[in-house]
C-alpha positions as CSV (number, residue, x, y, z in Angstrom):
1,X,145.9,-127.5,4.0
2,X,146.6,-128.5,0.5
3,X,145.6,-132.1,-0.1
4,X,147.0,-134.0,-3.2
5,X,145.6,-138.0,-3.3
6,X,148.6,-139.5,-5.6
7,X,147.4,-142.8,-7.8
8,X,149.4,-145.4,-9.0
9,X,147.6,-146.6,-12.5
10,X,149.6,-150.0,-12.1
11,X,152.2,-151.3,-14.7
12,X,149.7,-152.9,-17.0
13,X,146.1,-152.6,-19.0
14,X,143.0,-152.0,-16.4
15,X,142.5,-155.8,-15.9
16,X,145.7,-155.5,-13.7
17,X,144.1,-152.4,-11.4
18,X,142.7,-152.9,-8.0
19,X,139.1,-152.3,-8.1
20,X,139.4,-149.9,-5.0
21,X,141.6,-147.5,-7.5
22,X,139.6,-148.0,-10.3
23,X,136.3,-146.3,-8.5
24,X,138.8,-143.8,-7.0
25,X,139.8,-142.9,-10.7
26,X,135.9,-142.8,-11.7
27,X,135.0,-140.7,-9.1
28,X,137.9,-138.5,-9.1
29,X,136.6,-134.4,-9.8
30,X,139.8,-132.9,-10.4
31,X,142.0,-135.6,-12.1
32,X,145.6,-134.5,-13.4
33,X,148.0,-137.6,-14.9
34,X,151.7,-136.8,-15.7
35,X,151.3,-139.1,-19.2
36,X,148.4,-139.7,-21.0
37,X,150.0,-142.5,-22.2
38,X,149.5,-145.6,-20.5
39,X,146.8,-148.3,-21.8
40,X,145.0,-147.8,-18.3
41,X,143.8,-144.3,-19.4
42,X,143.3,-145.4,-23.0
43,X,140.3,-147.9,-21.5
44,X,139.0,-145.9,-19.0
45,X,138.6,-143.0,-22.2
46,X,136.1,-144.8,-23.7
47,X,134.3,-145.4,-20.5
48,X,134.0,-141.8,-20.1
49,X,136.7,-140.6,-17.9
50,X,137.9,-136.9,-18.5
51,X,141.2,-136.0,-17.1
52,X,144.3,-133.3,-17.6
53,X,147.7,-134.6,-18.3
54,X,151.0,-133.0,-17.8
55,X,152.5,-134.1,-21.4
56,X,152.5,-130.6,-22.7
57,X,155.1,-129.9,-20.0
58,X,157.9,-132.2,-21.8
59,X,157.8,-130.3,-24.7
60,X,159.2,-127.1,-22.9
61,X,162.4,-128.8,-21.3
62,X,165.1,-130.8,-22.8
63,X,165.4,-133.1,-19.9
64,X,163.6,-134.9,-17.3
65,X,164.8,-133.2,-14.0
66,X,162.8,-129.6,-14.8
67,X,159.6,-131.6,-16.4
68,X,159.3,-133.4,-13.2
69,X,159.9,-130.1,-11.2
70,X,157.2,-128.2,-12.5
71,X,154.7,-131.0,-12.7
72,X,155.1,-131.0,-8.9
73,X,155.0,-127.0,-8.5
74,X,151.8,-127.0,-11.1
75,X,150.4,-129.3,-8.5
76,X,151.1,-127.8,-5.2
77,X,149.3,-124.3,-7.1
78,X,146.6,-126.6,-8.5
79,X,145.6,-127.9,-4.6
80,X,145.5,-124.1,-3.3
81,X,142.2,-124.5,-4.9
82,X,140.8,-127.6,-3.6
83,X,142.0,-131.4,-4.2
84,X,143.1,-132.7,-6.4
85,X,143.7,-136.5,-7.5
86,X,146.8,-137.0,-9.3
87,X,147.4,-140.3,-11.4
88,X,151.0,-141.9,-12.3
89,X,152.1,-144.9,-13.9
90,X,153.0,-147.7,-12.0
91,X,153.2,-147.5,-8.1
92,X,154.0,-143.7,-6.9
93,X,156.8,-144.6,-4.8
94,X,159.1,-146.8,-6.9
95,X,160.6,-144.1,-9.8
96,X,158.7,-141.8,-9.7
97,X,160.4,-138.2,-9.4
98,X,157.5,-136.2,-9.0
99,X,156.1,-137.8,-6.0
100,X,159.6,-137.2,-4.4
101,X,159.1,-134.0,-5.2
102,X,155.8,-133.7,-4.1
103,X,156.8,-135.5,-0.6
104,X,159.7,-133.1,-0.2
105,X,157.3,-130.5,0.1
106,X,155.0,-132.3,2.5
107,X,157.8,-132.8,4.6
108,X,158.3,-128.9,4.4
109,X,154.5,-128.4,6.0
110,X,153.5,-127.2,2.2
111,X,151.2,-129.8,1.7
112,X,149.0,-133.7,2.5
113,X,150.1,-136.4,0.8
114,X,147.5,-139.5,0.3
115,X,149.6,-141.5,-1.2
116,X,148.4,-145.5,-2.4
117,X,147.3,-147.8,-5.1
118,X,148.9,-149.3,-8.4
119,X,151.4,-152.0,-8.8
120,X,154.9,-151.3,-9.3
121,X,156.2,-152.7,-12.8
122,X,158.8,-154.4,-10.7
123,X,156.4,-157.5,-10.1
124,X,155.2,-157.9,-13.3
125,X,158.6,-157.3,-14.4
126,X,159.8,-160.1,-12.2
127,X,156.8,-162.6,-13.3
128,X,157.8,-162.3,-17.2
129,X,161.7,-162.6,-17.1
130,X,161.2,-165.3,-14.3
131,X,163.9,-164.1,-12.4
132,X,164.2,-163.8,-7.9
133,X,165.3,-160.7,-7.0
134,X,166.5,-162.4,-3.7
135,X,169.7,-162.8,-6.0
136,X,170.3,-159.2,-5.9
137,X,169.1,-156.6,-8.5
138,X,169.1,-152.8,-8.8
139,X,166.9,-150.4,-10.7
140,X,168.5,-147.5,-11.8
141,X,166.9,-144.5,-13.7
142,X,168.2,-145.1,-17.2
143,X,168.5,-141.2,-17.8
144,X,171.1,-140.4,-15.1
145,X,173.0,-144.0,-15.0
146,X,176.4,-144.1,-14.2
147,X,178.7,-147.3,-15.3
148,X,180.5,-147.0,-12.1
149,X,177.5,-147.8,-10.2
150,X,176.6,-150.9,-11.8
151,X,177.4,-154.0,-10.2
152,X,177.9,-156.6,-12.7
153,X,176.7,-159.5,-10.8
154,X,173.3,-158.5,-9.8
155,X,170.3,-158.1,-12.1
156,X,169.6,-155.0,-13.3
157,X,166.3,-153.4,-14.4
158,X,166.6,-149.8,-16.0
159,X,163.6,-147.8,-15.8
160,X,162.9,-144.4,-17.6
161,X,163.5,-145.7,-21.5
162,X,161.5,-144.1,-23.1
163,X,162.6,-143.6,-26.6
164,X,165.5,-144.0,-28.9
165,X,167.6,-141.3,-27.6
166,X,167.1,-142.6,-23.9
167,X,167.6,-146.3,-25.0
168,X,171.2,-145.0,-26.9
169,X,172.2,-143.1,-24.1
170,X,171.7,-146.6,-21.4
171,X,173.6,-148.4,-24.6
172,X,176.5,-146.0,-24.2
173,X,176.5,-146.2,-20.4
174,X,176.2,-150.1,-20.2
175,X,179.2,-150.4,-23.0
176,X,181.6,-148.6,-21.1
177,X,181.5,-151.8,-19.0
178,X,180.1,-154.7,-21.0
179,X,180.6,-156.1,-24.0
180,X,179.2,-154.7,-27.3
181,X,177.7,-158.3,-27.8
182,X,176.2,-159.1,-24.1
183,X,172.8,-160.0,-23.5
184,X,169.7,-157.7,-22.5
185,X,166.4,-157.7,-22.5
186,X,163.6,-155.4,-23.3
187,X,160.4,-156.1,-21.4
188,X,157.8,-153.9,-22.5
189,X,154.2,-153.8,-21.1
190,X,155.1,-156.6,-18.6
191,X,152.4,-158.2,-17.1
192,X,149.4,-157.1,-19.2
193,X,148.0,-159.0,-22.8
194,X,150.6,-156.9,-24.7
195,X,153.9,-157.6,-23.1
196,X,156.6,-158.5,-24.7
197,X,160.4,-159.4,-24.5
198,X,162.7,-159.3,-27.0
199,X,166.5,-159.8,-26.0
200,X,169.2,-158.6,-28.7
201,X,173.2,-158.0,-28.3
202,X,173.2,-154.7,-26.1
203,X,174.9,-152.6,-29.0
204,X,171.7,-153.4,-30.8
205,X,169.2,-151.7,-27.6
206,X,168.6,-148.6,-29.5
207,X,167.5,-150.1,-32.8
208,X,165.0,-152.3,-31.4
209,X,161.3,-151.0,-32.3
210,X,159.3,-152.3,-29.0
211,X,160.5,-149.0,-27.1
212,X,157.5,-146.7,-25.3
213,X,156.8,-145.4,-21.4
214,X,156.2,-149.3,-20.9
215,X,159.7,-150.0,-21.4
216,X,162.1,-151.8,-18.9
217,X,165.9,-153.0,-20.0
218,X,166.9,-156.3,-18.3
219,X,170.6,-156.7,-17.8
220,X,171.4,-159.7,-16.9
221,X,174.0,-160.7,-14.0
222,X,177.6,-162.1,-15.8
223,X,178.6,-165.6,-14.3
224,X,181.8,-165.1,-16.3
225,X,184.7,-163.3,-14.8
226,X,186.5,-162.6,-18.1
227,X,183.3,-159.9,-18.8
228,X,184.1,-158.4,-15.5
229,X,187.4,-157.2,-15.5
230,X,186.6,-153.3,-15.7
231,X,184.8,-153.9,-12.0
232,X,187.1,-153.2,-8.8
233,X,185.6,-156.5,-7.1
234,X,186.6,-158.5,-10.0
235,X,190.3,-157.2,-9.5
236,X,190.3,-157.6,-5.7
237,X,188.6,-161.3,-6.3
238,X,191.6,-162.2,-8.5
239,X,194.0,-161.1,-5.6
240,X,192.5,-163.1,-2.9
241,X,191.8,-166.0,-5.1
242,X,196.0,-165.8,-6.0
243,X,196.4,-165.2,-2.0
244,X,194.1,-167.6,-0.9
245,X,196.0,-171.6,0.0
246,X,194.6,-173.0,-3.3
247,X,196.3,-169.7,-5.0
248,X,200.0,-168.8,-6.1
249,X,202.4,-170.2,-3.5
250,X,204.7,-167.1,-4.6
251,X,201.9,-164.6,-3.7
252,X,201.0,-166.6,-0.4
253,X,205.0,-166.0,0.5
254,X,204.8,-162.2,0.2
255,X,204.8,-159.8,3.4
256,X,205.2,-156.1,2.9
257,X,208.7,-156.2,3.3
258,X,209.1,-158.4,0.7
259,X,207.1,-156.2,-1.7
260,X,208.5,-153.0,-0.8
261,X,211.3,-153.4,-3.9
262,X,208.2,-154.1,-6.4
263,X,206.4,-151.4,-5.3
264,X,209.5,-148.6,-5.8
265,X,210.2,-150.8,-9.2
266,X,206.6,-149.9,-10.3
267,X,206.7,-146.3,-9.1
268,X,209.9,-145.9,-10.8
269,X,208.0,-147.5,-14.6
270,X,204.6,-145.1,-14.2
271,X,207.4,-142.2,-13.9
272,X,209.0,-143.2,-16.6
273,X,206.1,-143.6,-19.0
274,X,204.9,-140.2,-17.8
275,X,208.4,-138.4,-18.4
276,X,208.0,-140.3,-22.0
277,X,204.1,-139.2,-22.5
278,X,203.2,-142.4,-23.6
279,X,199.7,-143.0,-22.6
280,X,199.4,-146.7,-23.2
281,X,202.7,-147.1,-21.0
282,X,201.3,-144.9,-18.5
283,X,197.6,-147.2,-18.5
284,X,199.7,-150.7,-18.0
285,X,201.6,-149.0,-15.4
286,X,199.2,-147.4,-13.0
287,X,197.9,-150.9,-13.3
288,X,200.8,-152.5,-11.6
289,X,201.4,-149.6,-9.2
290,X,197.3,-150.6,-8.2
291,X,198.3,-154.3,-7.9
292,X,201.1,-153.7,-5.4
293,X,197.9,-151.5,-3.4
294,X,195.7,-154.5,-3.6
295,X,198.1,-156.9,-2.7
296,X,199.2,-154.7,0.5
297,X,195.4,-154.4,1.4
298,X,195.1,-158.2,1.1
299,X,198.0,-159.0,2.7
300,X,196.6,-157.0,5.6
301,X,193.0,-158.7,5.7
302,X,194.7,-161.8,5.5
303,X,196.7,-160.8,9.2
304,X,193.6,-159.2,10.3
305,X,194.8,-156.0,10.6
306,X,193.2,-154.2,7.9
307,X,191.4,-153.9,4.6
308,X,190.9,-152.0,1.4
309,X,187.6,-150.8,3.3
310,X,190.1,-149.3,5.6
311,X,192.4,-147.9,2.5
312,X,189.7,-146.4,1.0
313,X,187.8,-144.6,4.2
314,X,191.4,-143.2,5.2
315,X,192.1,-141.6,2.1
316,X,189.1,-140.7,1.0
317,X,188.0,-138.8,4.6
318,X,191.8,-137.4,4.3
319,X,191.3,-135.7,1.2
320,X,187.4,-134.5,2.4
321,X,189.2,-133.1,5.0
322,X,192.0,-131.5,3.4
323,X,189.7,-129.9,0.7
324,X,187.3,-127.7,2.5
325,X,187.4,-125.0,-0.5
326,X,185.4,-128.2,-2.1
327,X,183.1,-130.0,0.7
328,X,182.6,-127.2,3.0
329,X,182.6,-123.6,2.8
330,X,185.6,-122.5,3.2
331,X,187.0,-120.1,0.4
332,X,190.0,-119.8,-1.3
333,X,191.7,-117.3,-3.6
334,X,193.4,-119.6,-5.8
335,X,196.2,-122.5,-5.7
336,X,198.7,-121.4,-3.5
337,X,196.2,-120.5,-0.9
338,X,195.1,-124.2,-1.3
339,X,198.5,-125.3,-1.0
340,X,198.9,-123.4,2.6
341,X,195.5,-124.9,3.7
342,X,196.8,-128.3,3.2
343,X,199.8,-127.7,5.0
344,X,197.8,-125.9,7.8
345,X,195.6,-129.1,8.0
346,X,198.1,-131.7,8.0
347,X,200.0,-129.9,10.9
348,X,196.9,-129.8,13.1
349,X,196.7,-133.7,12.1
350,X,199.8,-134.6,13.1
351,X,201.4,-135.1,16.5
352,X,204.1,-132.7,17.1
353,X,207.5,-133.8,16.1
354,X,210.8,-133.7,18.2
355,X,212.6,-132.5,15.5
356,X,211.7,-130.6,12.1
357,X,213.4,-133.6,10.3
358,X,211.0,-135.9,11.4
359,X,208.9,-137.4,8.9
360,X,211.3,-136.7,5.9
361,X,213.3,-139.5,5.5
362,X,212.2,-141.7,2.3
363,X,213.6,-145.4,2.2
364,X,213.4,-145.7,-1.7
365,X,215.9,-142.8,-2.1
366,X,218.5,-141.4,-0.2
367,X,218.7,-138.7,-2.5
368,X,215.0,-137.6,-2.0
369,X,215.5,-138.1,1.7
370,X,218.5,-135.6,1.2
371,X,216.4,-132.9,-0.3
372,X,213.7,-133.2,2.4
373,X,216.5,-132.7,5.0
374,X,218.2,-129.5,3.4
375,X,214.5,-128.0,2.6
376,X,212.6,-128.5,6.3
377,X,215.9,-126.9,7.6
378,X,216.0,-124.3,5.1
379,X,212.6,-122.9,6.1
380,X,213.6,-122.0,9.2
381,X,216.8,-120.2,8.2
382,X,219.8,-123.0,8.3
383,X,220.7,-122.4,4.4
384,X,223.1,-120.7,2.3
385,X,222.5,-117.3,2.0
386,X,222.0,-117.6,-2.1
387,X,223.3,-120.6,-4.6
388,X,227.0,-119.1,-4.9
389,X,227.5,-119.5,-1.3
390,X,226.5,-123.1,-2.2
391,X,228.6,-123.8,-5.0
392,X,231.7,-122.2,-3.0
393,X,231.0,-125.1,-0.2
394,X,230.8,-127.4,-3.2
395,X,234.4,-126.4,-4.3
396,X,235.5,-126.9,-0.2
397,X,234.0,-130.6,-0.2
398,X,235.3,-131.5,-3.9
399,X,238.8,-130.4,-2.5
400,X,238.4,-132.6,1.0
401,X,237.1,-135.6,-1.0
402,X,240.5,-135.1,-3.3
403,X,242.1,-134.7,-0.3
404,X,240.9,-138.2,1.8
405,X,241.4,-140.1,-2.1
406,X,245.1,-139.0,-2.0
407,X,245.9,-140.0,1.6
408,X,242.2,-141.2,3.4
409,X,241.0,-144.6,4.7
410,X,238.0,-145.9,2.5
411,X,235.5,-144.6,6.0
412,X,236.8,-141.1,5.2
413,X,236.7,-141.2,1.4
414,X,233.0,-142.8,1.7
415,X,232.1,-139.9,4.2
416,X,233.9,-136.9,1.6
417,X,232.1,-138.1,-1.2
418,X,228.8,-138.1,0.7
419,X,229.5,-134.5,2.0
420,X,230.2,-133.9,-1.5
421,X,226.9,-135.6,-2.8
422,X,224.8,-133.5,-0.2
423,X,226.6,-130.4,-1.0
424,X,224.9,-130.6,-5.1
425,X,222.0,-131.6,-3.5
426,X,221.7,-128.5,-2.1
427,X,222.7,-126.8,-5.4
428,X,219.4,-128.6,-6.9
429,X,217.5,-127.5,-4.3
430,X,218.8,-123.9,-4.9
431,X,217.5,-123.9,-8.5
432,X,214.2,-125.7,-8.1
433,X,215.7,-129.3,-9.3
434,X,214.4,-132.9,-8.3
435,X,217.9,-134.7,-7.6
436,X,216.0,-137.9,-7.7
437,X,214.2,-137.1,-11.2
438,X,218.0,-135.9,-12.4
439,X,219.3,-138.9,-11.5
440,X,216.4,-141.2,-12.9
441,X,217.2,-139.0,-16.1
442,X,220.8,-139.8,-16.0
443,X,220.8,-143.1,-15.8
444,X,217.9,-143.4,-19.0
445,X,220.3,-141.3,-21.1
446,X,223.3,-143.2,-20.3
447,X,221.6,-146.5,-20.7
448,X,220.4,-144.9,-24.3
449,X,223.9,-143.9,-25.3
450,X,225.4,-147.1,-23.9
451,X,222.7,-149.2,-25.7
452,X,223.7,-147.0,-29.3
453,X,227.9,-147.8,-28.6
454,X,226.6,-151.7,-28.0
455,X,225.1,-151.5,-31.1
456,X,228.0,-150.1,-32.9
457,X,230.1,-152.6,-31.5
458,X,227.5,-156.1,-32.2
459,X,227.4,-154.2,-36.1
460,X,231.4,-154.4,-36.1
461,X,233.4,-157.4,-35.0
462,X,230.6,-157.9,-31.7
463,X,234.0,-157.6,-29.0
464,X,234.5,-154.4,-26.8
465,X,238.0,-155.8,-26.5
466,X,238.4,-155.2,-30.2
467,X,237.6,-151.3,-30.0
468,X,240.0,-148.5,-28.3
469,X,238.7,-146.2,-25.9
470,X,238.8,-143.3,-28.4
471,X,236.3,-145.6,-30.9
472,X,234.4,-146.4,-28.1
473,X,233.8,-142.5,-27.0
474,X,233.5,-141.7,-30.2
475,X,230.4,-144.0,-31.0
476,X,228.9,-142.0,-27.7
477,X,229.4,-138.9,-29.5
478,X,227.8,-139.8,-32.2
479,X,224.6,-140.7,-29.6
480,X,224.9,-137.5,-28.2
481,X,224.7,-135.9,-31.9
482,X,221.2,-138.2,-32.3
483,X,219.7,-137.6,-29.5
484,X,220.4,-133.6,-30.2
485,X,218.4,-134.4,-33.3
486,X,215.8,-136.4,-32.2
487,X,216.7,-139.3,-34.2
């Protein structure tokens, strides 16, 4: 069996290594180190110690992930031959990718592990920012961080700085959630007679010169919630705190069915700055669409019914399910195949419905709710033939509505014109319209042209009572002609 005895070399100079490791380096026959670089090696050089490192290797790649890789295959051929001892820096377990690598293949059968030795930087670490990780920390790999994994409140230690380039790519990551100005540290050689800590504004972490393999980046947790507003649990802190008795007494008042007008207010703004491509717009308003979810997924934990936990785990296992093409292996030949899965899925989800109009109705919009109707009928056949036959039953209804406003009861007229309002519904639906996004147009181009005419009016004598009806039409003609041009 292939036998590999991994070494940690420790985080510091050779006064910090156990003396157990330090005859285990000396006697070592066949020692391979995946740096040369570390002040451990630099002593035990001049003492007489002949190894091979692995630093060649980093010249052939362009990242980490492949360097690491064939470090770990160059061992596994290297042990067909005999053991071998292979030194790291720092403790073998704690970031250190090619012992994973090495381990995944022990776990295979492809190899023997003896695995021990060396202090992890993370107590020397500890000892020279004089910090208790019992407060919560994380140490992340500061060539594959991701902002949204960062938890603001915790300490954080970022390993794997090597350089410049690695320290300006952490810089970039950490700015997309703190400010340009906060606070880190860089701890380098902690623990032995050369470490040192130097902390400068973080847009400043790349220009700093004290930068090797020894390097860790302290980030330290913000006490101050004004930093934290890009984190989710900063936003669902300020909802509780504004539910919570020593809160907003109008936000302790709300229930679900008092926000439900809110919530079609804000849906009705995102569309809106979407139809007007206006990017800004469409930022603030997702926002307030995302307060009315938060304050719905409060409102529930306050009732002990649910929470965002729940939110999240529904939709998130919904659209897992719902996208097999993605997370399983399901293929797909393109979008409209995807579209049919979906619907497939969410049948089998559902519990069968007593009638095909179940499920369609919308409360914010009768119109919607309208268009549902005539569509889930119209797939099984209960349509107009084609959109003529529609617009003839649109002439029948117009004709029945004049007929109830000449001699009708208000019940009849009210039930013509909605025949006659479901009867263009079904026009729209013939021609691939949204009634409910016609309308929402509508009503922005007449508040546009009625907003020009007010205008016209407040720049004349300021009275509508002073203007005929011609001189009023005529001002929203003259709208109509600068809208046409874009003015």
């Amino acid at each position: 069996m292939k036998t590999i005895h991994i070494i940690g070399l420790g985080a510091g100079d050779l006064d910090q290594l156990p003396l157990g490791v330090y005859k285990k380096l000396k006697n070592a026959e066949r020692l391979y180190v995946r740096t040369a670089d570390h002040p451990v090696l630099t002593e035990l050089v001049e003492e007489g110690l002949a190894y091979k490192s692995f630093d060649e290797i980093y010249e052939k790649h362009d990242s980490f992930a492949p360097v690491y890789k064939e470090i770990a295959d160059t061992l596994l051929e290297l042990s067909a031959e005999g053991p071998v001892v292979y030194a790291v820096p720092g403790h073998p377990l704690v970031a250190e990718q090619t012992v994973q690598h090495l381990i995944e293949a022990e776990e295979s059968g492809s190899c023997q592990l003896i695995i021990e030795g060396g202090s992890s930087f993370l107590d020397a670490v500890f000892g020279a920012l004089r910090i208790d990780p019992i407060d919560g920390f994380q140490l992340v790999d500061g060539t594959t961080m991701e902002s949204d994994r960062l938890n603001m409140t915790q300490h954080i230690l970022i390993a794997q700085i090597y350089d410049t380039f690695s320290a300006s790519e952490a810089k970039l990551t950490l700015m997309e959630k703190y400010p340009d100005a906060y606070p880190v540290t860089i701890v380098t050689a902690a623990g032995s007679a050369d470490e040192k800590l130097r902390t400068v504004p973080l847009h400043e972490l790349d220009r700093a010169a004290e930068i090797d393999n020894l390097t860790t980046v302290y980030v330290p947790p913000s006490t101050d919630m004004q930093e934290r507003l890009k984190e989710w649990q900063t936003f669902r802190s300020v909802i509780a705190k504004l539910r919570s008795p020593d809160g907003c007494p109008w936000d302790r008042e709300q229930t679900h069915e008092s926000l439900m007008p809110y919530l079609m207010e804000e849906a009705h703004e995102l569309l809106q700055a979407i139809d007007e491509q206006d990017d800004d717009a469409i930022a603030e308003e997702l926002g307030d669409v995302l307060l009315q979810v938060f304050l719905h997924s409060q409102i529930g934990q306050d009732n002990g019914y649910f929470q965002l936990e729940d939110v999240l785990e529904a939709i998130s296992a919904k659209m897992i399910r719902r996208h097999p093409h993605v997370f399983s292996d399901t293929q797909v030949g393109g979008s409209d195949e995807v579209v049919s899965n979906w619907q497939e899925i969410k049948a089998q989800e559902k519990p069968v419905a007593d009638s095909l109009l179940d499920g369609q109705e919308r409360f914010s919009s009768s119109l919607t709710t309208s268009f549902n109707f005539q569509k889930r009928a119209a797939k099984v056949g209960f349509t107009w033939p084609d959109a003529e036959a529609a617009w003839n039953k649109f002439q029948e209804e117009l004709q029945e509505f004049r007929n109830e406003l000449a001699n009708g009861s208000k019940e009849q007229q009210l039930d013509e014109f909605g025949d006659l309002l479901f009867t263009l519904v079904n026009i729209a639906r013939f021609y691939n319209l949204s009634p409910e996004q016609a309308m929402v147009q509508a009503n922005r181009k007449f508040r546009s042209r009625f907003s020009f005419v007010e205008k016209k009016v407040n720049d004349g004598t300021g009275s509508f009572s002073d203007y005929t009806l011609e001189q009023l039409d005529s001002f929203w003609n003259e709208a109509k002609i600068l809208a046409r041009k874009g003015e």
